[in-house]
C-alpha positions as CSV (number, residue, x, y, z in Angstrom):
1,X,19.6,-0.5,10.7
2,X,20.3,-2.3,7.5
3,X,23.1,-0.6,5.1
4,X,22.6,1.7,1.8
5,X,23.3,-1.3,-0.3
6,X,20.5,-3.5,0.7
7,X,18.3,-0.1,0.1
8,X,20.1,-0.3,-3.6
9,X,19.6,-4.2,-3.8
10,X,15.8,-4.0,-3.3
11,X,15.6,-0.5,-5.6
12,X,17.2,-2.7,-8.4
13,X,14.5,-5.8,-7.5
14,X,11.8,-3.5,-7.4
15,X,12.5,-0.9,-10.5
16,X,12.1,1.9,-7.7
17,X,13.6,5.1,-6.2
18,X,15.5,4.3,-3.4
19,X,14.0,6.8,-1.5
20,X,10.9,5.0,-1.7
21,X,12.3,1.5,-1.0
22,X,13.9,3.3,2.1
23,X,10.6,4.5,3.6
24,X,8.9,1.9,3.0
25,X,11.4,-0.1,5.5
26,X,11.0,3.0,7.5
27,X,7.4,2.3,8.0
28,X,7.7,-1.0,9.2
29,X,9.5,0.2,12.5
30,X,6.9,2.8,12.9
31,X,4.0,0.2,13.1
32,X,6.1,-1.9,15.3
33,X,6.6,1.1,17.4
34,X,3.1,2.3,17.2
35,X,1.7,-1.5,18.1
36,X,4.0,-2.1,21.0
37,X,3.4,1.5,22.7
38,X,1.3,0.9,25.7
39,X,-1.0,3.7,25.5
40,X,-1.9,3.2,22.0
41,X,-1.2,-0.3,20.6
42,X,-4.5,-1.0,21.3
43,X,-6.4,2.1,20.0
44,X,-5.0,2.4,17.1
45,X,-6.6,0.2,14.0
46,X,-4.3,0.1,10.9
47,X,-6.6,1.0,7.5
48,X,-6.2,2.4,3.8
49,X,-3.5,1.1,1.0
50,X,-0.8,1.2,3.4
51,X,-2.3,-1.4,5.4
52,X,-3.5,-3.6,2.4
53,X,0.4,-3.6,1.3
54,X,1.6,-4.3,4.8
55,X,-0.4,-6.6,6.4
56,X,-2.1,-8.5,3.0
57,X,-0.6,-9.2,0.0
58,X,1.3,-7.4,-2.1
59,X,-0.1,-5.2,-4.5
60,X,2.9,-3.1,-5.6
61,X,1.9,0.2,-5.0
62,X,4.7,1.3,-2.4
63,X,2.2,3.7,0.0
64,X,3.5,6.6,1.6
65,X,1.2,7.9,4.3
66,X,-0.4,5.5,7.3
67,X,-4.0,5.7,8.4
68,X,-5.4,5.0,11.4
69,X,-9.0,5.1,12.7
70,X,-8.7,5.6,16.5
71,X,-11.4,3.3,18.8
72,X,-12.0,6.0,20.9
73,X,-11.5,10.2,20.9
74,X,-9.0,9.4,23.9
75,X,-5.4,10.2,23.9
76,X,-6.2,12.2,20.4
77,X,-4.4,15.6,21.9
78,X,-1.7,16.9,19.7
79,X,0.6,17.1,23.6
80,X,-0.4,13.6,23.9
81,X,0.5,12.5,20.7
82,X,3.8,14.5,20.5
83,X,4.4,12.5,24.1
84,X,3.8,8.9,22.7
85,X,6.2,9.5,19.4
86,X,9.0,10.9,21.7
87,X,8.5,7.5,23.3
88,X,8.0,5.6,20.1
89,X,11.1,7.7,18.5
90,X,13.2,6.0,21.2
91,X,12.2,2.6,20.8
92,X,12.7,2.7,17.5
93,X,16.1,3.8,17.9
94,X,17.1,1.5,19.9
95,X,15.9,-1.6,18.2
96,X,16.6,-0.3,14.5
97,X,19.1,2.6,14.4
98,X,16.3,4.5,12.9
99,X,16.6,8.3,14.0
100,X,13.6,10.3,14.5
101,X,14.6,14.0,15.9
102,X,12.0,15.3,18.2
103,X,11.7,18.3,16.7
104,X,10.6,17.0,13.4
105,X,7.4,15.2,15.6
106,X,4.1,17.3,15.0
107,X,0.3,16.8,14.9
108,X,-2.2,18.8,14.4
109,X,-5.6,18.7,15.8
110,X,-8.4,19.7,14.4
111,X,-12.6,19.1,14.1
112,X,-13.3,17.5,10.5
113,X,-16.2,18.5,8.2
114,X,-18.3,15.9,9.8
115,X,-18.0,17.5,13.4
116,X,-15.2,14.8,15.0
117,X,-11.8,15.0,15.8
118,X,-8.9,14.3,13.4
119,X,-5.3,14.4,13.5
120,X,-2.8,14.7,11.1
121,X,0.8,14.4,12.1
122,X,3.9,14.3,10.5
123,X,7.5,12.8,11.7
124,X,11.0,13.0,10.1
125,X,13.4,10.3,9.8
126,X,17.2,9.6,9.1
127,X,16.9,6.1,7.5
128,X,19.9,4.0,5.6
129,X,20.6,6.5,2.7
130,X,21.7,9.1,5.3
131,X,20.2,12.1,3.3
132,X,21.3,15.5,4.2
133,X,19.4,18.5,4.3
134,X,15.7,18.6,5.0
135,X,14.8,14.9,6.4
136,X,12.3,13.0,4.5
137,X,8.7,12.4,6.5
138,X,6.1,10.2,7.1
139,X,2.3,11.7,7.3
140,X,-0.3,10.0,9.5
141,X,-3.8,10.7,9.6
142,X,-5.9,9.8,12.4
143,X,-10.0,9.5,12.9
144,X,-12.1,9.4,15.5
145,X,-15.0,9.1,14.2
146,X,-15.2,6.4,11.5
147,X,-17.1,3.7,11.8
148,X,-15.8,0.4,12.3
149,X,-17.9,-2.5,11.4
150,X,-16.3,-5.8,11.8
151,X,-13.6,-6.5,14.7
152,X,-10.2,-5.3,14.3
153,X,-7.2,-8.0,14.2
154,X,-4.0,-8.6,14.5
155,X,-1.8,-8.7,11.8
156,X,2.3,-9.4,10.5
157,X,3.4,-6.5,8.9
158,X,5.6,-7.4,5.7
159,X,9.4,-6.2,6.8
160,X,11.7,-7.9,3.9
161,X,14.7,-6.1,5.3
162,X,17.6,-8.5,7.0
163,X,16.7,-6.4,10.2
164,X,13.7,-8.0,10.6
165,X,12.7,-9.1,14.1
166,X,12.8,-12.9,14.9
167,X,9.5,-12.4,16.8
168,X,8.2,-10.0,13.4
169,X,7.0,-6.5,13.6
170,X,2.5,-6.9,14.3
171,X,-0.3,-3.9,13.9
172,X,-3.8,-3.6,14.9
173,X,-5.5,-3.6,11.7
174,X,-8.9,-3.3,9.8
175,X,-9.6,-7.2,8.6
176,X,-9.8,-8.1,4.7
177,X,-13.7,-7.6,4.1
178,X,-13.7,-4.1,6.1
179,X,-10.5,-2.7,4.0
180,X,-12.0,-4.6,0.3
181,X,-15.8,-2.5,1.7
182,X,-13.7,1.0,3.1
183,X,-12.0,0.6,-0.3
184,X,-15.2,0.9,-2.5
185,X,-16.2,3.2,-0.3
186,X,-13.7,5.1,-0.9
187,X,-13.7,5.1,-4.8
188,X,-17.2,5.7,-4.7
189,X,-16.7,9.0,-2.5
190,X,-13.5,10.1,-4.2
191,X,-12.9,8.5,-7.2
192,X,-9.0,8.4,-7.0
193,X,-6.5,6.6,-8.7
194,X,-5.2,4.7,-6.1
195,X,-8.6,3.6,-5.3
196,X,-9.2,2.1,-8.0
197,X,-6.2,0.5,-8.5
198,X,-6.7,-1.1,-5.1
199,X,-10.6,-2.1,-5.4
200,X,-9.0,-4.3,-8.5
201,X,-6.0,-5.9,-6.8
202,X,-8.2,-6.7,-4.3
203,X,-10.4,-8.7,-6.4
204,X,-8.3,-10.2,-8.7
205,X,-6.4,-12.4,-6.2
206,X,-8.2,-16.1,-7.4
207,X,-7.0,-17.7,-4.6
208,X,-9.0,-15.7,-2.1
209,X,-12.3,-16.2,-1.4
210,X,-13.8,-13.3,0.8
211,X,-17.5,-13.5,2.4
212,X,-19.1,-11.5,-0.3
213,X,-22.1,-10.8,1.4
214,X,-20.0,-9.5,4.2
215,X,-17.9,-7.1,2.0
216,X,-21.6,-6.0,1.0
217,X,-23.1,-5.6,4.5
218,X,-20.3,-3.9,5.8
219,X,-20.1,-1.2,2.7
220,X,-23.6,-0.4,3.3
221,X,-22.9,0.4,7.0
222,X,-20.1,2.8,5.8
223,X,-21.9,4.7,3.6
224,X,-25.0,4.9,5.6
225,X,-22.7,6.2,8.3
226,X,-21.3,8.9,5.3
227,X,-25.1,9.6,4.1
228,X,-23.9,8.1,1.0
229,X,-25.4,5.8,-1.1
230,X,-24.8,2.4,-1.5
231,X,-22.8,2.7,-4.7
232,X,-23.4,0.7,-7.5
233,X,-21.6,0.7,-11.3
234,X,-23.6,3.5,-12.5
235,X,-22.2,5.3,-9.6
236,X,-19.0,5.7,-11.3
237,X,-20.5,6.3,-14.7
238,X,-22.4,8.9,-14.0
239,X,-19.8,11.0,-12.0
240,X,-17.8,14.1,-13.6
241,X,-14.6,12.8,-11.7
242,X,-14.7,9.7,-14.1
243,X,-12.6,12.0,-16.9
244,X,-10.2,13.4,-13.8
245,X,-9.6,10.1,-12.8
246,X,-8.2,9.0,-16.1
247,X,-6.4,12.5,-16.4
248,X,-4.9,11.8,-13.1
249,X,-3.8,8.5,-13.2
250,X,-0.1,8.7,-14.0
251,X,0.3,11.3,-11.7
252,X,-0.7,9.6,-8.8
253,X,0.3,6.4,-9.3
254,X,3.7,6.7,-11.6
255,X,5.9,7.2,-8.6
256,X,4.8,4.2,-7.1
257,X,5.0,1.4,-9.5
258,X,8.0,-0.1,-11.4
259,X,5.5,0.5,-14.3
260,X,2.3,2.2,-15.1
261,X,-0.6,0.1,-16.3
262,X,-2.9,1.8,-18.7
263,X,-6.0,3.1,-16.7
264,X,-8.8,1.4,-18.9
265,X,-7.5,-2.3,-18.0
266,X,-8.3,-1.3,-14.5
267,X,-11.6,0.7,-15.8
268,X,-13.1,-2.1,-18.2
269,X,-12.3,-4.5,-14.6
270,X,-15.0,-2.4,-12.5
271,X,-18.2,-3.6,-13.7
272,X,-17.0,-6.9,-13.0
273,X,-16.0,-6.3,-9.3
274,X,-19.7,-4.6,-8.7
275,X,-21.6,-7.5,-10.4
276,X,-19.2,-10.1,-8.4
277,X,-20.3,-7.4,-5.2
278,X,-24.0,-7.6,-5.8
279,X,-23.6,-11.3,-6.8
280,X,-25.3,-11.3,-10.1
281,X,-21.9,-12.5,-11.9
282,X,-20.0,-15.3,-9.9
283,X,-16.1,-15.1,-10.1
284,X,-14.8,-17.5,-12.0
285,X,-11.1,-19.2,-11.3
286,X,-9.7,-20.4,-13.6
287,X,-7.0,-23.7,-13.9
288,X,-3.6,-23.3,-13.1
289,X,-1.3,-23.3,-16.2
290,X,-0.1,-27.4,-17.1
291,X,2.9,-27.9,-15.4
292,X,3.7,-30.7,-18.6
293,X,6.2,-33.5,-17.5
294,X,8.7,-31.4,-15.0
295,X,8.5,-33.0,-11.7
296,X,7.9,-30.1,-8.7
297,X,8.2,-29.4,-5.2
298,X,4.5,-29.4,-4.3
299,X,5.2,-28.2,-0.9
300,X,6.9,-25.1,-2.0
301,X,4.8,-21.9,-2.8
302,X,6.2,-18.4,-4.0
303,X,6.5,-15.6,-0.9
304,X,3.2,-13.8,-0.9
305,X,5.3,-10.4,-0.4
306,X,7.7,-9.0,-2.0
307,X,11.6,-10.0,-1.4
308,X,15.3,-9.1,-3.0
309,X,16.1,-12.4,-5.0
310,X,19.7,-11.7,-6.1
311,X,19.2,-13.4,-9.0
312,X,20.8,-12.1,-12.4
313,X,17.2,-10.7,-13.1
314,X,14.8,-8.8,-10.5
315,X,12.3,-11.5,-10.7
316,X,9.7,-8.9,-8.9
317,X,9.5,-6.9,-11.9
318,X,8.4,-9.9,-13.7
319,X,5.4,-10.7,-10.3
320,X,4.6,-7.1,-11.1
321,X,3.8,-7.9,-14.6
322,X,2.0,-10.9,-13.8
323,X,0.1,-8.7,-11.2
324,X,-0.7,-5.8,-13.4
325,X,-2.0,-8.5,-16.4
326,X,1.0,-7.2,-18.5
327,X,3.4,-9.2,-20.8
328,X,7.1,-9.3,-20.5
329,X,9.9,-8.9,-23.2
330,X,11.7,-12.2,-21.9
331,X,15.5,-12.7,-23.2
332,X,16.2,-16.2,-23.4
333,X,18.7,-18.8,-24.7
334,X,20.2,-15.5,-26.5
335,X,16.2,-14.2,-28.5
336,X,13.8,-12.7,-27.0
337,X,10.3,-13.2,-26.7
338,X,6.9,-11.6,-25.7
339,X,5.4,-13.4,-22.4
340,X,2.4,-13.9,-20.0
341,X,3.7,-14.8,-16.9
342,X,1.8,-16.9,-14.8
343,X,3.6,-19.1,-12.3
344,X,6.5,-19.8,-9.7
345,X,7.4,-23.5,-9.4
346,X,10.8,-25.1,-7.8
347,X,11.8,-28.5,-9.4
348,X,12.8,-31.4,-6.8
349,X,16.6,-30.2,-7.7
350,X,16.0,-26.7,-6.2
351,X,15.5,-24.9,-9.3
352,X,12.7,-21.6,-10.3
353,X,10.8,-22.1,-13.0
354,X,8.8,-19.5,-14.4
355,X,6.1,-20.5,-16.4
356,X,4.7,-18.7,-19.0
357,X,2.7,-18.7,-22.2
358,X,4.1,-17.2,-25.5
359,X,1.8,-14.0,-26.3
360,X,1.8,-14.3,-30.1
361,X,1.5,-18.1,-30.1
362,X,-0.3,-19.7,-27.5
363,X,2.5,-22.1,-26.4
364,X,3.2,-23.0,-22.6
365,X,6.8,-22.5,-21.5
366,X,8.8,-23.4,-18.3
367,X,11.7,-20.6,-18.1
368,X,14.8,-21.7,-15.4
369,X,15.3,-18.2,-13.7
370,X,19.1,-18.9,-13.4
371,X,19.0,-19.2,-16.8
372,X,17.3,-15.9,-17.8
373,X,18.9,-13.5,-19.5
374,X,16.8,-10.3,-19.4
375,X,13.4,-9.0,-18.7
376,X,11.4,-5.9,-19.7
377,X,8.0,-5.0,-18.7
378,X,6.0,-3.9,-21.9
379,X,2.8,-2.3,-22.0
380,X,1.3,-4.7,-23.6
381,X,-1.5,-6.4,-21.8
382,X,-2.9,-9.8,-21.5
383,X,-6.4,-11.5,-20.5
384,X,-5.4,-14.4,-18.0
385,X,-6.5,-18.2,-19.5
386,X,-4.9,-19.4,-16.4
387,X,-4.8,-18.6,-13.0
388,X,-1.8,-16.3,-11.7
389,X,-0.1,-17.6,-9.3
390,X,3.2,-15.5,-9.0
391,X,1.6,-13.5,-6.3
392,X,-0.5,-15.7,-3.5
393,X,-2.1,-14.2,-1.0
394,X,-1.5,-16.3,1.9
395,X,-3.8,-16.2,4.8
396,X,-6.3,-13.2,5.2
397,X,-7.4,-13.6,8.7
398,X,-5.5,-13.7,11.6
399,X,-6.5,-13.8,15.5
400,X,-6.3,-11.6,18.3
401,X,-3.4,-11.8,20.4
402,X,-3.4,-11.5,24.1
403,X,-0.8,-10.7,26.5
404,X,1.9,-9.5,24.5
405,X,5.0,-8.3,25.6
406,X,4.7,-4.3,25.2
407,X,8.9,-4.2,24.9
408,X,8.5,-0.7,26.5
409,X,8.3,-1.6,30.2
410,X,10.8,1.2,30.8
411,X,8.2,3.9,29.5
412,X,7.7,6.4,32.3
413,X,3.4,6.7,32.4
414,X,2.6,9.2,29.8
415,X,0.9,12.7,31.6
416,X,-2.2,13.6,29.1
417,X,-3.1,17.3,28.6
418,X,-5.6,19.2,27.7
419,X,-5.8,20.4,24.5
420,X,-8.4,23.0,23.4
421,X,-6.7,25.4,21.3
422,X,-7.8,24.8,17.7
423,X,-8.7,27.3,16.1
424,X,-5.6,28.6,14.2
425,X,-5.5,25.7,12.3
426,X,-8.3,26.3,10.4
427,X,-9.2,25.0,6.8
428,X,-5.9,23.5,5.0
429,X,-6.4,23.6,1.2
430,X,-4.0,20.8,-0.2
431,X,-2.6,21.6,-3.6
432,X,-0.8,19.1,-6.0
433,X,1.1,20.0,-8.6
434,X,0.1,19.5,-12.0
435,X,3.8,18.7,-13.6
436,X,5.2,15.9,-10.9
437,X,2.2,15.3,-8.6
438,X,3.6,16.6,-5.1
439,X,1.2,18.2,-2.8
440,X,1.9,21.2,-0.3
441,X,-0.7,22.5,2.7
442,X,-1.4,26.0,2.2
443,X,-4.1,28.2,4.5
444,X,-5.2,30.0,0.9
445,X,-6.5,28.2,-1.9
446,X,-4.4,30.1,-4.8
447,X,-3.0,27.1,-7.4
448,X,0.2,28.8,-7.8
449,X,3.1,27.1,-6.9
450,X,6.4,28.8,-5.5
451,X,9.9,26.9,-7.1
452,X,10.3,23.4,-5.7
453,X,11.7,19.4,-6.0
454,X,10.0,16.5,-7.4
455,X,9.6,13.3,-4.6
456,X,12.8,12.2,-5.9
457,X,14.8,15.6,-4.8
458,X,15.1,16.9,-8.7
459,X,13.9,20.7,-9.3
460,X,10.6,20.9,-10.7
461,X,9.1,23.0,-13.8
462,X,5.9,22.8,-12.4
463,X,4.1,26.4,-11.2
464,X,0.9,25.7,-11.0
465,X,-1.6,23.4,-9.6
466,X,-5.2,22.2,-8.5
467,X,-6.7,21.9,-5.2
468,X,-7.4,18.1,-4.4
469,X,-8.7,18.1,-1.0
470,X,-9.6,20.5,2.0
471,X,-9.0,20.0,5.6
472,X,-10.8,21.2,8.5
């Protein structure tokens, strides 16, 4: 297991809570885990933000719950499931250090609204920062019953951690066109702002180029399997939610960036993905910035996740900007100036460049990160003239592979049970706070809210709240 400081290292690089940092390297030995069990590797298909982060590119919304639709109804029996995390809590230990106490493993079965089986379950974990008292968890929820379109693949999960294995840490997954379609999907259903958020990440990447017509197909098969519509732009203009989802944006999405774009320069971007969708607008790319007279490594390309630099500056704060379209308070040669930040390039001597056009002027700019002094995200926002490029993608497909190595040939055959007792779960009315955004189960749907802590562990002044969802 890696140490606290390397937790720290990457909470510094990343402007986030080391709590989050910490599960998010949780989570990678949990999909390693869940991949190489032998009763479920196989089943399981990887989906929602969690996997777009993971397995894609990154898109700097640190994710805290994992999704999974499950091929089949088998093996979805809360015994059984308890069974395989036992198994999976062991594995993990002994390859990362990572504790899992049995007694924090739980799922609940249960039949969803549509008639099929779901699962929710929820493990605890004693990661690097040690943290005493309750443990932190990890939610999953599994489906039985979504449709899956195109042909699950195989996919390296992003582990940026020193721990990582020489072999890497792989998950079943949903491929690129069926999470961009489940995306939309989603927003259209929901209207969340994590959806959104998503939906334009995933189409503001230049340098992919995904089967449009295939996103499209497979959308329509989704929501024909949801009796939904085939959404198009009006169907988020003519929603009530739009004014919620506005209202809720920093709530839902504060905690998980370094920094908080403003909603309407992920808004004013929509109509654009849905006329790229329906292919009445064509996506244009534009030219990368002039790279001027500096000689570069054209064989070197920036990582397409996220990493710890150690350099005097978290230059990931400054991908997040580029990311997000928003300009950076650079500190440079002792003055400080307002930025765009477009592009990573190393010169033939081994140095970063970051290059960059002056907001208020116009003017192209190499920056040598060694050499950089500061940086400060603003909230000032920029319309791209040139491709960004501080954030490839890398490759979007990947194949199947066969006859892998399990790594648990000392796992005993796991007994199945039957499980039929369901009814005292019942209907689960989730409730979110209104003041910090955290969300408790409770079997009645009252919006108060009992004294509590914030994600990060602080006491909360929050008492009431409003019911965002309701499980069956």
């Amino acid at each position: 297991m890696i140490d606290k400081s390397e937790v720290m290292d990457f909470s510094r690089e990343f402007g986030l809570a080391a709590n989050v940092v910490e599960k998010d390297y949780v989570l990678g030995w949990v999909l390693g885990g869940i991949f190489n069990h032998p009763a479920i590797g196989d089943k399981w298909v990887f989906k929602g933000g969690t996997c777009l982060k993971k397995c894609y590119f990154e898109t700097y919304r640190f994710s805290e719950d994992l999704d999974f639709t499950i091929s089949a109804s088998y093996g979805l029996e809360s015994e059984f499931l308890v069974a395989c995390f036992k198994e999976i809590s062991a594995w993990i230990y002994d390859a990362s250090g990572i504790e899992i106490p049995q007694d924090t493993i739980r799922f609940d079965v249960y039949e969803n609204q549509r008639g099929g089986l779901s699962a929710q379950g929820r493990i605890g974990y004693s990661g690097p920062l040690q943290k005493r008292g309750d443990l932190p968890r990890i939610k999953l929820d599994l489906t039985t019953d979504e449709v899956l379109v195109l042909d699950p693949v195989v996919r390296d999960v992003h582990h940026p951690y020193s721990d990582r294995p020489e072999q890497g840490i792989q998950i079943n997954s949903y491929c690129f066109e069926e999470v961009f379609a489940e995306k939309i999907r989603a927003l259209a259903e929901r209207q969340r702002p994590r959806d959104l958020y998503d939906v334009v990440h995933l189409y503001r990447h230049d340098d992919l180029n995904p089967d449009q017509s295939l996103i499209l197909s497979t959308l329509d098969k989704k929501c024909r399997f949801k009796n939904m519509a085939l959404p198009t732009m009006s169907t988020f203009l003519n929603r009530p939610e739009r004014d919620e989802l506005e209202s809720e944006w920093k709530n839902m999405l504060a905690h998980q960036l370094p920094a908080l774009p403003a909603f309407e320069q992920f808004w004013q971007v929509l109509p654009e993905v849905m006329a790229w969708l329906y292919n009445s607008e064509t996506k244009i790319v534009k030219p990368s910035i002039p790279l001027g007279r500096q000689i570069v490594d054209e064989t070197w390309r920036p990582p397409v996740m996220a990493q710890a630099w150690h350099a005097a500056v978290p230059l990931e704060r400054i991908r997040f900007a580029a990311a997000n379209r928003l300009c950076v308070n650079l500190r440079y040669q002792n003055t400080t100036r307002l930025i765009e930040p477009y592009s990573l390039q190393r010169t033939q001597e081994g140095n970063i460049l970051l290059y960059a056009i002056k907001h208020q002027t116009g003017d192209i700019r190499a920056y040598r990160l060694d050499r950089i002094q500061g940086a400060e995200i603003s909230d000032t926002s920029f319309v791209p003239s040139h491709s960004i490029e501080l954030t490839p993608s890398g490759q979007v497909s990947a194949p199947h592979l066969t006859g892998r190595s399990t790594g648990f040939s000392s796992y005993a055959p796991v007994t199945r049970r039957s499980f039929s007792n369901k009814q005292h779960f019942g209907p689960t009315y989730v409730i979110e706070c209104s003041y910090c955004g955290k969300r408790f189960n409770r079997k009645k749907s009252s919006s108060r809210l009992n004294p509590h802590k914030d994600k990060n562990g602080y006491p909360c002044s929050g008492r009431s709240g409003y019911l965002v969802d309701t499980k069956y």
